[in-house]
C-alpha positions in Angstrom: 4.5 51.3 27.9 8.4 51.5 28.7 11.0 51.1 25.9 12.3 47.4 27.3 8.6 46.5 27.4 8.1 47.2 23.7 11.5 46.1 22.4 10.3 42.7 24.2 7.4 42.7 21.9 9.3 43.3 19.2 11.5 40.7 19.2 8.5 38.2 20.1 7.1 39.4 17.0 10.3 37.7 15.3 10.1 34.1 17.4 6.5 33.9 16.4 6.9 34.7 12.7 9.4 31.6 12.6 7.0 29.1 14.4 5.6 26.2 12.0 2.7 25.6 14.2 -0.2 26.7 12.7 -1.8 29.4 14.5 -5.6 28.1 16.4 -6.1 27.5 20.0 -5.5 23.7 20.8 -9.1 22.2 22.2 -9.5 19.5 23.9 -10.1 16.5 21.7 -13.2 13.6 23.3 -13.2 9.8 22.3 -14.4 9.3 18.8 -17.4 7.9 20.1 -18.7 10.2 22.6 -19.7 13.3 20.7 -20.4 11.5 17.3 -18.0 12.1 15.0 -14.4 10.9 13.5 -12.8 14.6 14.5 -14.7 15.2 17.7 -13.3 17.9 19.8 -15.2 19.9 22.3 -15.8 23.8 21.4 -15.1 25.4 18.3 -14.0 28.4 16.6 -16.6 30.0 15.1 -14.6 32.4 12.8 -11.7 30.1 11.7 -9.5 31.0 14.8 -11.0 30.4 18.9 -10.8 33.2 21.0 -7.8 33.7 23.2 -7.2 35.7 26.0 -4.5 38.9 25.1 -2.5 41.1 26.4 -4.1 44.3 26.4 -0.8 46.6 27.0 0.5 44.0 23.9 -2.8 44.6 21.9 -2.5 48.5 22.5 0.6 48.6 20.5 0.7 45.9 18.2 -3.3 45.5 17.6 -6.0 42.9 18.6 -4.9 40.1 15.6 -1.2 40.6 16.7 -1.8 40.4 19.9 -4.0 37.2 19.2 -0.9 36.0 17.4 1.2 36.2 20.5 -1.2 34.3 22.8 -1.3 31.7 20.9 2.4 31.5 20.2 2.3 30.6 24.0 -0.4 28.5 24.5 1.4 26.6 21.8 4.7 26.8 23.6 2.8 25.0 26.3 1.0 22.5 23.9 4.7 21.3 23.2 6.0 20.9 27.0 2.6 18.8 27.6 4.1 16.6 24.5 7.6 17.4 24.6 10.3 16.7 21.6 12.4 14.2 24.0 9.4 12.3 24.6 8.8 11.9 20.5 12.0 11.3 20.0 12.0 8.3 22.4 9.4 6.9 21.3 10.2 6.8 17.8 13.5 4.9 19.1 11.8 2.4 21.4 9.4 1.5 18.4 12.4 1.0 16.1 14.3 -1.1 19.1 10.8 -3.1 19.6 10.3 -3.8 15.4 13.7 -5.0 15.2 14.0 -7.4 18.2 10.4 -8.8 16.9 11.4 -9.0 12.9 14.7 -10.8 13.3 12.7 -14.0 13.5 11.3 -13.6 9.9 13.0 -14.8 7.1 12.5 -12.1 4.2 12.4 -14.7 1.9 9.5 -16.0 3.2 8.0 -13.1 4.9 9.3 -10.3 3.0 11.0 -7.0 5.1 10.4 -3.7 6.1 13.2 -1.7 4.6 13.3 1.5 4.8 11.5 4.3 7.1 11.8 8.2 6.3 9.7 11.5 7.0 6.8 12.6 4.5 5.6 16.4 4.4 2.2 15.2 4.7 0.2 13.1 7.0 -1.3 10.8 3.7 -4.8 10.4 5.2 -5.8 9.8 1.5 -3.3 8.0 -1.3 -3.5 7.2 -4.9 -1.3 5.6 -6.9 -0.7 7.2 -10.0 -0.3 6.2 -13.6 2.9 8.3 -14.2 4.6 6.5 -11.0 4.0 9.1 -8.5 1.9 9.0 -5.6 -0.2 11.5 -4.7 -0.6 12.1 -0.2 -3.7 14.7 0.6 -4.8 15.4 4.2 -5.7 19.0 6.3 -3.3 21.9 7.8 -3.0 20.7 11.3 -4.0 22.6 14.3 -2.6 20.7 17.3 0.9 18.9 18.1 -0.1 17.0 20.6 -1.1 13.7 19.8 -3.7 13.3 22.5 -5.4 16.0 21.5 -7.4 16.0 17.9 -5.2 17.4 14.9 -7.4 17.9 12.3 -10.0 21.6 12.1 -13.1 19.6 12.0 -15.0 22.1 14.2 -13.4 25.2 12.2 -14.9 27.3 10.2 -12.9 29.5 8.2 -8.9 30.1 6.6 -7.5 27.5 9.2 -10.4 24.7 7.9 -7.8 24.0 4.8 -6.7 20.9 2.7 -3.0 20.3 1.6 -1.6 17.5 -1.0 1.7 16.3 -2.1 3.2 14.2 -4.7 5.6 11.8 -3.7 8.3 10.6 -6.8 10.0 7.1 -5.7 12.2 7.6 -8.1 14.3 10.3 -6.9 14.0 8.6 -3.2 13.3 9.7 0.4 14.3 13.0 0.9 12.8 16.4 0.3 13.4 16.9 -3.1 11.2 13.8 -3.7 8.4 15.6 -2.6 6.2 18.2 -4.4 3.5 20.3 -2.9 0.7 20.4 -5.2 -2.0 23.1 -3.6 -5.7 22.4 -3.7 -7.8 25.3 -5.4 -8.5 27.9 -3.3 -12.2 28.4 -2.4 -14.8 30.1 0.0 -16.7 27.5 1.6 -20.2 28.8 2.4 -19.3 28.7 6.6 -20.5 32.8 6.7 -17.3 34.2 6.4 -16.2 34.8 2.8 -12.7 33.8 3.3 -10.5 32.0 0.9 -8.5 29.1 1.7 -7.3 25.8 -0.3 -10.4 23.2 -0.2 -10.8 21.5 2.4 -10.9 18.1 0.8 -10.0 15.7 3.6 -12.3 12.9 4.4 -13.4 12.7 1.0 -14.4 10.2 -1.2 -12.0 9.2 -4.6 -11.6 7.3 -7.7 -9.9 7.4 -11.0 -11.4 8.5 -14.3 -10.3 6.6 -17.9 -7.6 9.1 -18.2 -6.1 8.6 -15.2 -7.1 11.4 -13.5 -8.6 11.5 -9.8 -11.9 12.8 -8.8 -12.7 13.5 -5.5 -15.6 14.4 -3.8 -16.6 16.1 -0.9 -14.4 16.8 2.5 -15.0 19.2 5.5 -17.4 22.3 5.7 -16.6 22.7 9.5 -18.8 22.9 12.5 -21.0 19.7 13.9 -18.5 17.0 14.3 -18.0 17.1 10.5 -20.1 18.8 8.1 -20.0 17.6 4.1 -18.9 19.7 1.7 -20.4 19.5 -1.6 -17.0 20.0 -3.2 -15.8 18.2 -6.5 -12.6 18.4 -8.0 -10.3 16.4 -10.0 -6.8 16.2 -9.9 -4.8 15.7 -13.4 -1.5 13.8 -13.0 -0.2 14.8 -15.9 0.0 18.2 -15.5 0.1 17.6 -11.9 -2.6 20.3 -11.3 -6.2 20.3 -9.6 -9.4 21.9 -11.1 -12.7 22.6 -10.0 -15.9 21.2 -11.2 -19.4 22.0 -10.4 -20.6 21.6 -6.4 -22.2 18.2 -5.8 -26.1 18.9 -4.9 -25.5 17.8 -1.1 -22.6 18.1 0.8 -20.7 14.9 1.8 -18.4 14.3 4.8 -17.1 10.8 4.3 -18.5 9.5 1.2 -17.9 6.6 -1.0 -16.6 6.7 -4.8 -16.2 3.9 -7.2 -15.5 3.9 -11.1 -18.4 1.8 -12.8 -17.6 -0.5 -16.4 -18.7 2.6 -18.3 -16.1 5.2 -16.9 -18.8 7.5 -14.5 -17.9 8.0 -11.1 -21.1 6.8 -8.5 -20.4 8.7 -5.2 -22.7 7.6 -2.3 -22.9 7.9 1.5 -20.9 10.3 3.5 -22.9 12.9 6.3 -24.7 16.2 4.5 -23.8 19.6 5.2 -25.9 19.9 7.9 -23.1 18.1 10.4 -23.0 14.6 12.0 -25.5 12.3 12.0 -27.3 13.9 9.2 -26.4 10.5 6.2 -27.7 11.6 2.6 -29.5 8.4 0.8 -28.2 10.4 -2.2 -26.3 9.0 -5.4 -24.7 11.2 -7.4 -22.4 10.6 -10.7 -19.8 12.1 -12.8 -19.5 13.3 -14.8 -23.3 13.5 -15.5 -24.2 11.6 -18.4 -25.1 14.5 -20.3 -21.0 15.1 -20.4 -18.9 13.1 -22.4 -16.8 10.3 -20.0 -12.8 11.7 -20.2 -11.0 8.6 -22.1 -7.9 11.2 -23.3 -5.3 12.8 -21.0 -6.4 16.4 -22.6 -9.9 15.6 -21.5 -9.4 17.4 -18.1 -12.9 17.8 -16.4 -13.5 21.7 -15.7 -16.8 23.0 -14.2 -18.5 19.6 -15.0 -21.1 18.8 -13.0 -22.7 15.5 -11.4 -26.5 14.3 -12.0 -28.5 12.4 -9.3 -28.5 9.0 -9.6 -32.1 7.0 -9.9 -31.9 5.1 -7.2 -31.0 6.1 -3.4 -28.6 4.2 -0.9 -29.6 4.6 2.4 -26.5 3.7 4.6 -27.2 4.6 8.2 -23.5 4.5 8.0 -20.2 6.3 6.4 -18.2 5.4 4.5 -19.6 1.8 2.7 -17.3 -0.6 0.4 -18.1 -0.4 -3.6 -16.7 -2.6 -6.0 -17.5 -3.1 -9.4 -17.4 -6.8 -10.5 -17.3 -8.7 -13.5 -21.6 -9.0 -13.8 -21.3 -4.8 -14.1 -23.4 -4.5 -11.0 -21.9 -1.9 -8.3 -21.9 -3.6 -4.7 -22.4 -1.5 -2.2 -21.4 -3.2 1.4 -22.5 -1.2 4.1 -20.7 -1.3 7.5 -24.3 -2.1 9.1 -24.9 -6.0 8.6 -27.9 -5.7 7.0 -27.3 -2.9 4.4 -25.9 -4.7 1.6 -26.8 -3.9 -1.8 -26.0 -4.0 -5.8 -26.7 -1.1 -7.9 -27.0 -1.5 -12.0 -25.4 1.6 -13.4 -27.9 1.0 -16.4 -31.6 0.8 -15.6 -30.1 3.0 -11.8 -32.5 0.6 -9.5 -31.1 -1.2 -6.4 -31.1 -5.2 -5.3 -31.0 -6.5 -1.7 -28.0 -8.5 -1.1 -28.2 -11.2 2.1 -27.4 -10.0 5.2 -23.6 -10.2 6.5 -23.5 -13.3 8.2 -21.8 -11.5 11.6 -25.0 -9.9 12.6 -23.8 -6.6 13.4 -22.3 -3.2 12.4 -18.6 -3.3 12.0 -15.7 -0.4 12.2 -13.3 1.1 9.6 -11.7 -2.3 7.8 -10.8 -3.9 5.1 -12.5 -5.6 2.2 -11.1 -6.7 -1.1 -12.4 -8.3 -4.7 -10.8 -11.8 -4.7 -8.6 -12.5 -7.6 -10.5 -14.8 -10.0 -8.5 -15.5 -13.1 -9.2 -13.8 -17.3 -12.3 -12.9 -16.2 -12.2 -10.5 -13.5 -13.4 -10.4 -9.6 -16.6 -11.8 -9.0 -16.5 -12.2 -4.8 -15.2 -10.1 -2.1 -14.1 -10.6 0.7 -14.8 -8.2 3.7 -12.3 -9.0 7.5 -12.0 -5.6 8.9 -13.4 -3.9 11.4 -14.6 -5.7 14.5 -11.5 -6.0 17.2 -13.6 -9.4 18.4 -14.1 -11.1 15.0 -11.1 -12.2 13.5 -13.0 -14.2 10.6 -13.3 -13.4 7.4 -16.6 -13.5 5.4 -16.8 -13.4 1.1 -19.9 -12.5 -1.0 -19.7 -14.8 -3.8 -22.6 -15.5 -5.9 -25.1 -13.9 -4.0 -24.5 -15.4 -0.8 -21.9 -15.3 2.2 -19.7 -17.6 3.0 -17.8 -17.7 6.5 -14.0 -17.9 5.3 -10.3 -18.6 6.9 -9.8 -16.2 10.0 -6.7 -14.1 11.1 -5.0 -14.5 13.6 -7.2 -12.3 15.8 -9.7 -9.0 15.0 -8.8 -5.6 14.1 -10.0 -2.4 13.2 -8.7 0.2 10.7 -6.9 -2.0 8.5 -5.6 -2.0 5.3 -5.3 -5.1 2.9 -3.7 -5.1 -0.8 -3.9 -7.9 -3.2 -0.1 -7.9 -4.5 1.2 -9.2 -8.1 1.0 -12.8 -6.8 -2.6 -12.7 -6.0 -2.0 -13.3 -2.6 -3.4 -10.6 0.1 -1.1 -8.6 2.4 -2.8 -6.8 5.6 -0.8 -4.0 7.3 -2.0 -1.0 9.7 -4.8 -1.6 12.6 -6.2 -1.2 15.9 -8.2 -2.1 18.6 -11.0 1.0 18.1 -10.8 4.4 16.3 -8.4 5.7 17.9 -7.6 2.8 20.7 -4.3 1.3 19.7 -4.6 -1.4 22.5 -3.7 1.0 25.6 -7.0 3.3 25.8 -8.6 6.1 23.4 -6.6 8.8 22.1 -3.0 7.5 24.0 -0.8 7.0 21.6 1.2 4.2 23.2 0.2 0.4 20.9 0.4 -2.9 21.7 2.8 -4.6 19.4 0.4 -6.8 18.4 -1.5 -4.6 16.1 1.7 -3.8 14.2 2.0 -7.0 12.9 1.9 -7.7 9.2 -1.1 -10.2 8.3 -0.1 -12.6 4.8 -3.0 -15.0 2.6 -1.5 -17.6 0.7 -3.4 -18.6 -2.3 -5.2 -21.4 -0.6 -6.7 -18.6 1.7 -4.8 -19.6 4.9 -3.1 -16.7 6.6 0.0 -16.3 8.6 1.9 -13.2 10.8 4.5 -11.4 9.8 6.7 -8.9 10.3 5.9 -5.7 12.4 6.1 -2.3 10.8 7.6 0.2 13.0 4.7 3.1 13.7 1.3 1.7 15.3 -0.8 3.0 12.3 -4.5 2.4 12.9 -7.3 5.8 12.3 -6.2 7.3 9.2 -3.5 4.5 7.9 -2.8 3.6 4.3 -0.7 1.5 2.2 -0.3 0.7 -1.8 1.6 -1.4 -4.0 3.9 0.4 -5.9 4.8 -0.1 -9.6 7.9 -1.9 -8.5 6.0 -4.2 -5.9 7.0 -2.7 -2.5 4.2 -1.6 -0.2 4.0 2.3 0.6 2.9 2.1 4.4 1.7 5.7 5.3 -1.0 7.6 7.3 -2.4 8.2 11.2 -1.4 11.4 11.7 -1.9 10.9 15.5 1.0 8.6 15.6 3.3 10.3 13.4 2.8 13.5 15.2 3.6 11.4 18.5 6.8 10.1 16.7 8.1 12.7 14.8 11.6 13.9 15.1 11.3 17.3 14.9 7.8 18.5 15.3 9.0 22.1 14.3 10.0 21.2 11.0 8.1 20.7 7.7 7.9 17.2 7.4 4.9 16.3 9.7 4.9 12.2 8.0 6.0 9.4 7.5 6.3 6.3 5.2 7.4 2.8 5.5 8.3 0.9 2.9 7.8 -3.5 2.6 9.6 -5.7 0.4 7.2 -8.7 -0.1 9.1 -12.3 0.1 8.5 -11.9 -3.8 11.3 -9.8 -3.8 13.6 -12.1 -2.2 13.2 -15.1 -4.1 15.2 -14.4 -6.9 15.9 -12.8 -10.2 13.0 -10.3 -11.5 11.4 -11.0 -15.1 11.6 -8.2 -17.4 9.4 -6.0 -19.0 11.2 -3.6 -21.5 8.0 -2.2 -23.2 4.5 -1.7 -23.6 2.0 0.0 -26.2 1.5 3.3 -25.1 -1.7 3.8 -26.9 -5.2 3.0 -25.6 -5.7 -0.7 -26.3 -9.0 -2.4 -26.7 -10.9 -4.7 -24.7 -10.6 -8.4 -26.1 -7.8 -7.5 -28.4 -4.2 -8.9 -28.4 -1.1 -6.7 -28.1 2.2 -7.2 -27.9 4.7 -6.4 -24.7 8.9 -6.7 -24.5 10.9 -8.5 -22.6 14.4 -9.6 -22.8 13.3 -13.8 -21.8 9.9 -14.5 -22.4 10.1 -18.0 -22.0 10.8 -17.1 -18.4 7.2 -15.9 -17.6 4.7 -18.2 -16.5 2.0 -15.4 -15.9 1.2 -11.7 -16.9 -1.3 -10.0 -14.3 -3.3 -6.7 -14.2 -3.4 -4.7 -10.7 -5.1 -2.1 -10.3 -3.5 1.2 -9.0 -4.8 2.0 -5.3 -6.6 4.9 -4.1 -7.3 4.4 -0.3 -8.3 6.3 2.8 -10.2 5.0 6.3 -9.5 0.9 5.5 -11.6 1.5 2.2 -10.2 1.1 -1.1 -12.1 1.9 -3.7 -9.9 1.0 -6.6 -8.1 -2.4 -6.6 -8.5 -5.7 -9.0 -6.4 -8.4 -9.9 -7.3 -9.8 -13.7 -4.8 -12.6 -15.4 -4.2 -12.1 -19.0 -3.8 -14.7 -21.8 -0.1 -15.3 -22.8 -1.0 -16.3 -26.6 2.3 -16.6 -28.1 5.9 -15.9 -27.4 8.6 -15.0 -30.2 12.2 -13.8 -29.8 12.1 -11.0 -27.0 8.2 -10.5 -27.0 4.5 -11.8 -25.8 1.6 -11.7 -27.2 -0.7 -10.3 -24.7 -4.9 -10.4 -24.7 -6.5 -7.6 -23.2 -9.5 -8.3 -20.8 -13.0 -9.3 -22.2 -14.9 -6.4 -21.5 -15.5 -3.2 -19.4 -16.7 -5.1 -17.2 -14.2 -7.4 -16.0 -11.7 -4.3 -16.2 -13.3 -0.7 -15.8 -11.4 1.5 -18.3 -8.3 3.2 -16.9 -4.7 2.9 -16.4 -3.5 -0.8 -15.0 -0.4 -2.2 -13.5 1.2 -5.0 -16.3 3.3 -7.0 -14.1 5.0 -9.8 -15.7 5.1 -13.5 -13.1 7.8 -16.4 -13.2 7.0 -19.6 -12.3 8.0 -18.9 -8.5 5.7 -15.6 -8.6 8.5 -13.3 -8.6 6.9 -10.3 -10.8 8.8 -7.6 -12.7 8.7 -4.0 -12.2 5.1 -3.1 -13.7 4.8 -0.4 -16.5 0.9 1.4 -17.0 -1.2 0.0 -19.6 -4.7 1.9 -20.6 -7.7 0.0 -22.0 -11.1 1.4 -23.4 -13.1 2.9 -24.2 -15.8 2.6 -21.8 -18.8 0.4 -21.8 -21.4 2.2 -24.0 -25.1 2.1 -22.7 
């Protein structure tokens, strides 16, 4: 090889060490419905990186994996001029042009505001709302840049098949130092190739334990149009640290998690480890009830493991809504019209539930437990999902009822009951990954950015458009100081970032409900910070009392794919007021509020809540 030749090759060798891109051969990406699957892409790497094509004078000097390296510096070169930065960076302005011509009609008094937009290090395909304030974004290392073609390492096996999560800290604002990377474990997934990597946890189910800690469970093996993993891991907020706990029996791609009245995680649904269209009828639980339930924040769940469940759910599809309501029962409401169930946590049997009135299997959407008072939630209400059927149908008492539409179908929604009771939908789309101009082109029809609101009488009305189309993948939750967090779809963000090179591959928006523009806050100045008992009274600051005409609990969120798996809404009892205090009662039972950490938000008369502080309540239900 000449001198010039290799001196070329050595400075490559400096250009590609600086690239960001991860380092995989971009594959063409398919519909999400053609090969089954959320992540489809055609091929696959079966070692954790595709082959590529080298150069062999290149491979002689530097070696094969170098040379590997090189190739794929240029493929990705070319990935780029297919989607190139000026394009992004258009786009990005024409959608802020578009939000602001449409919003300048709304009055944020009435409709509330999008305020502020600003890049995220992570793509925040799953959230959780903490009890310390933060918010915690999880998703994958991606493997493309190009938004048309599929981001995420579904089909790879190996190192590049890797999970990533970050805590964001409102409280030190928008930039970078208000971010944290918090690392999965490291782990060697049992693809054949004995190579360590930090797990691989996206597309997993979640839900919080009594002590405010997060458990999620399963994620991506690799290979088959998503594989489960039969990962289980917690992740402590107050140490801001993960552990590992014991494998789950079967592995679970897209699985279901929901916190019960006494404490135990039930995990259901999600596709096995043996790929795509493989379901497991499975149930599982943790901690098993052979291990005590964590209630303390020292109580940090470490090689635990789950026990089976007595009774199977058979969803023929991923992914199912569970809420625990105020009778203690689990409901379980399957995509599939007919597949809707309640599970008792006690004697472990299953119930048919009626059939959903619609009569046929809906998408990723929304569905929310209905406010209902001291009590806690005893309907829900499911209208996501189905780009045709913009109604809205609630399970209450055993039976459907057809309810107030929206203003027309979508898919891949994501709806929040706020302070006020009222419901707030954001995020959407015409299909998995259609956003109203054909699969897997990221340019949207406005109309799926637009802001749905339900009043307390159930009627709804638009509102204002956020700026990013946000459909497969989108999230939002209500932050301790009653904005919305708008995040996720990391096919759009990529499309719309403005500077694909750098770190920050995200984004959030942020909402101000109308609540927020009606006038002066009440204030809360203090709360117990002990565990307090259900049924008991307690005692809360504030500097005017006789200003609040309502104090509400709510739920912190944990969310991913339109499917919450945390949120309630519970009134409490004002019993007395005296000087600068209330007297508070807790809620009646486990039941009506599954232990854990809660939102306190104090209401006035006009529904205009203070910032929330965290209140605990326990223990759990015994059995």
């Amino acid at each position: 090889m000449s001198r010039s030749r290799l001196s070329r090759l050595l400075s490559a060798c400096a250009v590609i060490s600086a690239l960001t891109v991860p380092a995989v051969l971009a594959l063409p990406a398919a519909a999400h419905d053609a090969p089954p699957g959320p992540h489809s892409v055609t091929g696959g790497a079966a070692s954790g990186r595709a082959k590529v094509p080298v150069d062999k004078e290149e491979a002689a000097v530097l070696g094969q994996e170098h040379a590997e390296e090189h190739a794929r510096a240029r493929m990705r070169a070319e990935d780029t001029g297919d989607y190139p930065q000026p394009m992004r960076t258009a786009r990005l302005e024409s959608l802020t042009t578009s939000q602001a011509r449409h919003n300048a009609r709304f009055v944020a008094s009435d409709f509330g505001v999008f305020r502020q937009y600003f890049p995220s290090p992570d793509f925040g395909v799953h959230v959780a709302q903490l009890p310390t304030g933060k918010v915690l974004l999880f998703s994958f290392e991606r493997i493309e840049t190009n938004p048309t073609k599929e981001t995420a390492p579904t089909q790879i096996t190996g190192s590049q098949n890797a999970g990533r999560a970050y805590l964001w800290d409102p409280a030190k604002g928008t930039g970078t130092a208000a971010f944290t990377q918090v690392t999965p474990p490291s782990v060697v997934m049992p693809d054949g190739w004995n190579v360590s990597r930090p797990a691989p946890f996206f597309c997993a189910g979640h839900a919080f334990l009594p002590n405010g800690m997060l458990g999620v469970f399963g994620g991506n093996l690799g290979g088959n149009h998503g594989a489960g993993a039969k990962l289980s891991l917690v992740f402590d907020p107050w140490t801001e640290t993960w552990s590992l706990n014991e494998d789950m029996s079967v592995g679970r791609w897209y699985p279901s998690a929901v916190t019960g009245s006494d404490g135990r995680i039930l995990i259901m649904s999600g596709q096995s480890e043996l790929g795509w269209g493989t379901p497991t009828p499975v149930v599982e639980r943790f901690p098993a009830r052979s291990r005590p339930v964590p209630v303390n924040r020292g109580d940090l769940p470490r090689n635990v493991p789950v026990d089976v469940f007595g009774a199977e759910a058979p969803f023929r599809h991923d992914y199912p809504h569970l809420f625990s309501l105020r009778d203690g029962m689990i409901y379980g409401l399957g995509r599939d019209h007919d597949q809707q169930w309640t599970f008792d946590p006690v004697d472990e049997t299953r119930a048919s539930l009626p059939d959903r009135p619609d009569g046929f299997m809906r998408n990723y959407g929304s569905a929310v437990p209905l406010p209902a008072g001291f009590r806690g939630p005893d309907s829900v209400l499911v209208l996501g999902g189905d780009r045709n059927d913009p109604n809205t149908y609630q399970l209450v008492g055993g039976q459907w009822k057809t309810q107030q539409p929206r203003a027309f179908g979508r898919t891949q929604d994501d709806t929040l009951i706020l302070p006020d009771g009222t419901l707030f939908t954001v995020n959407g789309a015409y299909d998995i990954r259609d956003y109203g101009n054909g699969p897997y082109n990221p340019n949207a029809d406005l109309k799926y950015r637009q802001t749905e609101l339900r009043d307390a009488d159930g009627n709804w009305k638009l509102g204002p458009a956020q700026r990013l189309p946000r459909g497969y993948h989108s999230n939002a939750v209500v932050l301790p100081d009653g904005r919305i967090m708008v995040t996720g779809d990391e096919a759009q963000q990529i499309a719309n970032d403005p500077d694909i090179k750098d770190d920050m591959d995200g984004s959030i928006e942020i909402y101000e409900p109308a609540y927020l523009h009606s006038g002066e806050r009440p204030d809360l100045t203090a709360v117990p910070g002990r565990t307090l008992t259900y049924d008991s009274r307690f005692t809360v600051l504030s500097s005017a009392p006789q200003d609040v005409a309502r104090a509400v609990l709510l739920a912190p969120t944990t969310a991913t794919h339109s499917v919450n798996f945390s949120q309630r809404h519970l009134d409490l009892r004002i019993r007395s007021r005296a000087g600068g205090s209330l007297e508070l009662q807790a809620p009646p039972s486990a039941k009506a509020a599954p232990p854990g950490y809660y939102m306190l938000f104090l209401l006035d008369a006009e529904g205009v809540p203070s910032t929330a502080r965290f209140v605990s309540f326990g223990p759990p239900e015994s059995r």
